[in-house]
N, C-alpha and C positions, 0 to 999 in steps of 0.2 A: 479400683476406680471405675471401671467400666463396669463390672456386674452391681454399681452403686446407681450407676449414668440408668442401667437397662431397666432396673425399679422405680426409679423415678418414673422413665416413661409408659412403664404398665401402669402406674399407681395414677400417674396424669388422664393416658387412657380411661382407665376406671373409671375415675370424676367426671370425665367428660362425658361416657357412654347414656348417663340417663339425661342430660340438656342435651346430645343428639338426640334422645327417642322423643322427648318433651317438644324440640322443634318440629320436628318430623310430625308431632301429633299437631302442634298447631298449625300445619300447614294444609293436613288433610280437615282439620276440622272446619280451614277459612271457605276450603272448596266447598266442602257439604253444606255449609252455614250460611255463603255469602248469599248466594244467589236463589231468592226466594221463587216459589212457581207460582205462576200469574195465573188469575182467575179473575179474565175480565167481569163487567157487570152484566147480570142478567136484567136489573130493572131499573127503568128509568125514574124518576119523580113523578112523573107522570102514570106510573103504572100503581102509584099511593096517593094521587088526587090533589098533587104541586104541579102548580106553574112552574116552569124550568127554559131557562138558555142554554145552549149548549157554548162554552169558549175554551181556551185554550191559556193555562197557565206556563210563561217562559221561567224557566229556572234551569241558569247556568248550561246556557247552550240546547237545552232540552224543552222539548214543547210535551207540558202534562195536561191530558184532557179533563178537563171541568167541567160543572154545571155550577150555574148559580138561579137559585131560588128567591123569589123576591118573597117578602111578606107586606102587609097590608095595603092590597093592591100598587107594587111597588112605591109609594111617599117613602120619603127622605125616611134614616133609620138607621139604628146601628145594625151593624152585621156580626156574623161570625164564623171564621174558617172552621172546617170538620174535617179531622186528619184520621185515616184510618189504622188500621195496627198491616203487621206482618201478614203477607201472602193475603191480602185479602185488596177492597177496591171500594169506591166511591157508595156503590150502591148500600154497601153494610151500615153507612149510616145516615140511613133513609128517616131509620125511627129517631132521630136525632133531628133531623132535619124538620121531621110532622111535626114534633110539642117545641120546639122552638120556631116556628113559623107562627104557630099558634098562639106561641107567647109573644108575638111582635115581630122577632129578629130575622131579616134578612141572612141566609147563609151560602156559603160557596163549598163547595166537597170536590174532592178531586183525587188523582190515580198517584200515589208517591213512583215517581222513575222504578222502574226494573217490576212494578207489582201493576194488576189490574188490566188494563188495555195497553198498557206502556210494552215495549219490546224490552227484551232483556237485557241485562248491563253486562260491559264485558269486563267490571271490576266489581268488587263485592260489595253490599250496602250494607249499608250502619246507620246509627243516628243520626252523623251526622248528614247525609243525603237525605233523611225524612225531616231534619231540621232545614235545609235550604231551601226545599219544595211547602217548607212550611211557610216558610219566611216570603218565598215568592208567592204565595199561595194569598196571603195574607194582604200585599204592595197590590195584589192585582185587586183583592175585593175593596182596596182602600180606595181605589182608584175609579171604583163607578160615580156616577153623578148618585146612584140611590144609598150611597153608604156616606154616611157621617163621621162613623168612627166604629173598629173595628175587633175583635177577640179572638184568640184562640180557643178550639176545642179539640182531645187530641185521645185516642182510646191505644194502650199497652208501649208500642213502639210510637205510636202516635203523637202517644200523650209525654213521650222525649222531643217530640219534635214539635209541641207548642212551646215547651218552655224552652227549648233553644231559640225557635223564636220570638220569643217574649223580651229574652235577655239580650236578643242582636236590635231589636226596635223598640224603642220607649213608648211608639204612638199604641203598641199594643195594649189595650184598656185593661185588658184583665186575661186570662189561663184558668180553663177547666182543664184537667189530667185527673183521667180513669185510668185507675190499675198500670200506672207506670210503673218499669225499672228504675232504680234510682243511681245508676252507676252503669258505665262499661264491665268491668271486674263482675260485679256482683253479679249482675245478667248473664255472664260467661259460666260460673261458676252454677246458675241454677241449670242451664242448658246442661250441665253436666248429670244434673239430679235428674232432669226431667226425662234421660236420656237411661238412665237408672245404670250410671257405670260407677263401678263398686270403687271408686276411690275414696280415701277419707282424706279430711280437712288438710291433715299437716302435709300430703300431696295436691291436693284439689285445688287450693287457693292460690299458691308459685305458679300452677301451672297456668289455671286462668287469669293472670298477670301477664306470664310467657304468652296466651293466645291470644290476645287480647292482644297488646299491644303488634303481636304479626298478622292480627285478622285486618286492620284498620290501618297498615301499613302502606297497601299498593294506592290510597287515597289521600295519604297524605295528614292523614288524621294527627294530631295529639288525643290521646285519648281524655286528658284535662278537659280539653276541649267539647268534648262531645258527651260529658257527662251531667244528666239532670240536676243532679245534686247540686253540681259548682254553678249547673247556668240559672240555676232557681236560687240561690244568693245574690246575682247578678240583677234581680228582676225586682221591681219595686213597687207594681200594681198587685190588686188583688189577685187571690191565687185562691181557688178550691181544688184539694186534693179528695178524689173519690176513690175508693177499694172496696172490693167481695172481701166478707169476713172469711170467708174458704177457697179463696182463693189460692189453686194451688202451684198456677203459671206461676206468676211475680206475687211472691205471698206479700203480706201486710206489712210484714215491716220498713219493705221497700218506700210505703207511702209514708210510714214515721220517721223516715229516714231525710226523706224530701223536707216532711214538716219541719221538723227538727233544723235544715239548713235553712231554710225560709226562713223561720223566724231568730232564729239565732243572728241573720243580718240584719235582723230588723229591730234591735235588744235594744233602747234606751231611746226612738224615735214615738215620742207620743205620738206622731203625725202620721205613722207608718201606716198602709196598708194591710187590710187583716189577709189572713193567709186563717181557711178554712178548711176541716176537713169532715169525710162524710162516709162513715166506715157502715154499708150495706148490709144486715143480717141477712146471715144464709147466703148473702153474692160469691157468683165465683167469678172468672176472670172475665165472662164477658156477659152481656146482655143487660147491663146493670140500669138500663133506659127502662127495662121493664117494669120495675122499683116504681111505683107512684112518687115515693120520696123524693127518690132519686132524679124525679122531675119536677118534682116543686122546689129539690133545692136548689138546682140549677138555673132553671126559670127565676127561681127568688134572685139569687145569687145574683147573675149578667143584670137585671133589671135595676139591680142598687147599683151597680159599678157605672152600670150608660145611665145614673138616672131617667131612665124608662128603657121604651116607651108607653111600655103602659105601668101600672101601678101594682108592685110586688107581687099584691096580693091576686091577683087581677089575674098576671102571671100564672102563678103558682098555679091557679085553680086553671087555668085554660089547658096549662103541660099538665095536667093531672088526667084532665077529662078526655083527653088525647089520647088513642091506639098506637102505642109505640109496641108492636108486637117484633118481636127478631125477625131477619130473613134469614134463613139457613146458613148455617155456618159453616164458613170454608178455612178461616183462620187456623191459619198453626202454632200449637202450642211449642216454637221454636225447639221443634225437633230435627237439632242440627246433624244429630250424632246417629 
């Protein structure tokens, strides 16, 4: 009976030894992963030929530094929030700011908490932190006298945190999302790739489930919750999904993965909102404003959803004729590991 009792408890040991080493990995991976390094802005809108305010977005206890850009010599006008991705900061989307100024739209850009000129957080970020700063990002640019009505626009981590904001506000008019993740899970699992650790699938996938749900643990997260996928079901206005066809951050399928739930809630509503998408030849994960396309469809895109303010075409051709050239790139290809 007892040498039956003593195998049981080796054999339980056993099982248990690899969810030790599995937690154990998800714990180091929260540390290396959470907390992204800041790279405040080197240039202001002003150092690319915009008029610019300097103000300060409040979200959830937190004061994030903003600008806000007016367009046509600020008159009334729809606007549009610019969220940036991972480890990077306000100024990276400058060139966003140029051909949509150009095409009419007022817009606001600003420092997600723990990246940019913000101080560091003493618990880890997720999406769902670039969704709340989104969201307040958004309340504040509704809230001028020059904004009428107001859109998200949102680049990799970014572009999770328009469409969580999308899905938490209705007055949101529309979501541009470049080169999103489309999932917590999935995005764990590429950081694994990107990181080039020799796991295969029938390990890789349990485990970024296991990390995952402990990376987003010390915030209180549901991961349900903070994922693109469920909150772009959620969301009822138009929606353009952009991607690099080579992109090898967050590859493409992430973005047909989006489509796919977008439209899938949207099955039998003649009335529904289109849900567009805009797959970049030759784009990789970032710079995809450099696209001439990829500025007319944008500019086409927000101009049909605000009915103006100017005239599609009008648009298109203004974001076209526009230097959206990159500023140097500081973002990280969430190299957590």
């Amino acid at each position: 009976m007892g040498r039956n009792i003593r195998r049981a408890g080796i054999a339980a040991a056993a099982a248990a030894a690899p969810l030790g080493l599995a937690y154990r990995f998800a714990l180091a991976y929260r540390v290396r992963a959470g907390y992204p390094r800041r790279n405040p802005p080197l240039l202001t809108p002003a150092d690319v030929g915009l008029p610019f305010e300097s103000l300060v977005v409040e979200s959830e206890g937190t004061s994030l530094p903003a600008w806000f850009i007016p367009a046509r010599g600020g008159q009334p006008g729809p606007g549009v929030v610019l969220v940036h991705g991972w480890e990077s900061a306000r100024d990276r989307t400058l060139p966003l700011a140029l051909f949509l100024n150009a095409a009419g739209f007022h817009t606001l850009s600003f420092d997600v908490r723990g990246n940019g000129a913000n101080p560091a957080e003493p618990l880890p970020l997720s999406a769902g932190e670039f969704g709340a700063d989104t969201l307040a990002a958004f309340r504040t640019l509704l809230d001028r006298a020059e904004v009428t009505s107001a859109a998200v626009a949102g680049h990799s981590m970014g572009a999770i945190g328009a469409i969580l904001a999308g899905a938490a506000d209705p007055r949101v008019t529309a979501i541009v999302a470049t080169s999103g993740p489309a999932d917590p899970y999935r995005l764990t699992r590429q950081t694994f790739r990107l990181a080039h650790l020799p796991i295969p699938d029938v390990v890789a996938y349990p485990l970024a489930w296991l990390t995952t749900r402990v990376y987003v643990r010390p915030r209180g997260h549901r991961v349900a919750d903070i994922s693109a996928a469920n909150a772009i079901a959620r969301y009822a206005g138009p929606v353009l999904l952009a991607h690099g066809e080579l992109d090898t951050v967050v590859p493409l399928s992430h973005m047909e993965r989006l489509a796919g739930a977008a439209r899938a809630a949207r099955v039998g509503d003649p009335t529904a909102a289109p849900v567009e998408i805009l797959v970049v030849n030759g784009g990789l994960h970032s710079w995809l404003y450099e696209d001439p396309g990829y500025r007319a469809t944008v500019a086409t895109f927000l101009t049909r959803a605000f009915g103006g303010p100017l005239d599609p075409e009008d648009a298109a051709a203004r974001a076209v004729e526009t230097d959206a050239e990159r500023i140097p790139d500081i973002e990280s290809a969430f190299d957590a590991i």
